[in-house]
C-alpha positions in Angstrom: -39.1 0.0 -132.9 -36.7 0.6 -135.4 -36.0 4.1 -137.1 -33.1 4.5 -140.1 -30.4 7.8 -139.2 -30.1 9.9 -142.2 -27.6 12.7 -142.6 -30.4 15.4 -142.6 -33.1 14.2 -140.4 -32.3 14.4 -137.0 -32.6 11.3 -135.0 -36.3 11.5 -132.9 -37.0 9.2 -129.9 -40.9 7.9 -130.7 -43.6 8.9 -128.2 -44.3 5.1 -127.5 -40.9 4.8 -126.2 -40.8 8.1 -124.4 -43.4 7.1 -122.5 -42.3 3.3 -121.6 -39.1 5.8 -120.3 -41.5 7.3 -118.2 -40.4 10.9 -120.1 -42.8 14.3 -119.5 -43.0 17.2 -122.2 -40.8 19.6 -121.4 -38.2 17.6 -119.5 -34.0 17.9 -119.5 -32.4 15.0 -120.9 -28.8 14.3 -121.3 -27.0 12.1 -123.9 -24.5 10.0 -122.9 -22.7 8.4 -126.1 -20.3 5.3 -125.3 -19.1 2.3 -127.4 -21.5 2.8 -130.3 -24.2 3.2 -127.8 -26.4 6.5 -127.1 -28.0 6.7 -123.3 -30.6 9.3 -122.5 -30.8 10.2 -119.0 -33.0 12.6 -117.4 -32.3 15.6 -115.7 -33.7 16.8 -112.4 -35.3 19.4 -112.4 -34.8 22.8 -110.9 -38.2 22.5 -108.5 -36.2 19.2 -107.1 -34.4 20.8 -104.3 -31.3 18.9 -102.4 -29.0 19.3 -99.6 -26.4 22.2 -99.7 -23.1 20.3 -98.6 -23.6 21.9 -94.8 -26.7 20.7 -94.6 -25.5 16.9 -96.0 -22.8 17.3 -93.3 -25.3 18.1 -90.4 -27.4 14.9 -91.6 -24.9 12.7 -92.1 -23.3 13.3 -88.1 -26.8 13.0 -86.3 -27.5 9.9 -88.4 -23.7 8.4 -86.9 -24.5 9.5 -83.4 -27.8 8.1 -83.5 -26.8 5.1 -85.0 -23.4 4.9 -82.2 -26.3 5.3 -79.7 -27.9 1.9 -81.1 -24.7 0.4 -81.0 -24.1 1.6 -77.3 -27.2 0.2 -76.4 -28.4 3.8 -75.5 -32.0 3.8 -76.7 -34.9 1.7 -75.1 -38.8 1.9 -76.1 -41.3 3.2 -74.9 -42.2 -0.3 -72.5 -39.5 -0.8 -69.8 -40.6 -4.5 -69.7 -42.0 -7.2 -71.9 -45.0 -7.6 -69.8 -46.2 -3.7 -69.9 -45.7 -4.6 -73.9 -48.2 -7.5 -73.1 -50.6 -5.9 -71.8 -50.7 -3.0 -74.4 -51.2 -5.2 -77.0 -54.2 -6.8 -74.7 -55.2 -3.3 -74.2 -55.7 -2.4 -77.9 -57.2 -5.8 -78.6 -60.0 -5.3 -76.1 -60.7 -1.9 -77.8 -61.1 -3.1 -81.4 -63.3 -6.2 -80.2 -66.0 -3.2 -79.0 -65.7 -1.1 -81.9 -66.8 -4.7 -84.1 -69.1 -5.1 -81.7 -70.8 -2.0 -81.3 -71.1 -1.8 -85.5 -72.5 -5.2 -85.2 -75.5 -4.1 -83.3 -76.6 -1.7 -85.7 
């Protein structure tokens, strides 16, 4: 879509493109203006709630030691052998062939 700038019309984004922008009524935007070319970007709004810094810090050191416990080889799963995994999985099996079969009978 094209649109001609005049000195006293102020310059309006078309609803056709707000939308393809995935822009809401009453949203923040911010210009950014660079080279000759204009970039809208939206704002977050004030409902979108983030980490204070503490609270980033605290995140950030459980996710290292959780992820020096991985490299430590410090975790296992909840099977302490391939073959109780087996037989899990044989388990679960056996228990969805009689739910088919039982709604098969109706």
């Amino acid at each position: 879509m094209t649109v001609t700038v005049r000195n006293q019309t102020p310059l309006v984004v078309p609803p056709s493109v707000r939308r393809k922008a995935g822009f809401r009524n009453g949203q923040k935007v911010e210009f950014e203006a660079s080279n000759g070319v204009i970039t809208i970007v939206p704002k977050p709004s004030k409902d979108h709630v983030d980490c204070t810094p503490e609270q980033r810090r605290v995140i950030n050191a459980r996710l290292a030691e959780g992820l020096a416990d991985l490299d430590a080889g410090r975790v296992r799963g909840p099977f302490a052998t391939h073959k109780e995994f087996i037989e899990s999985l044989h388990a679960e099996a056996r228990k969805l062939k009689r739910r088919r079969s039982a709604r098969s009978a109706r």
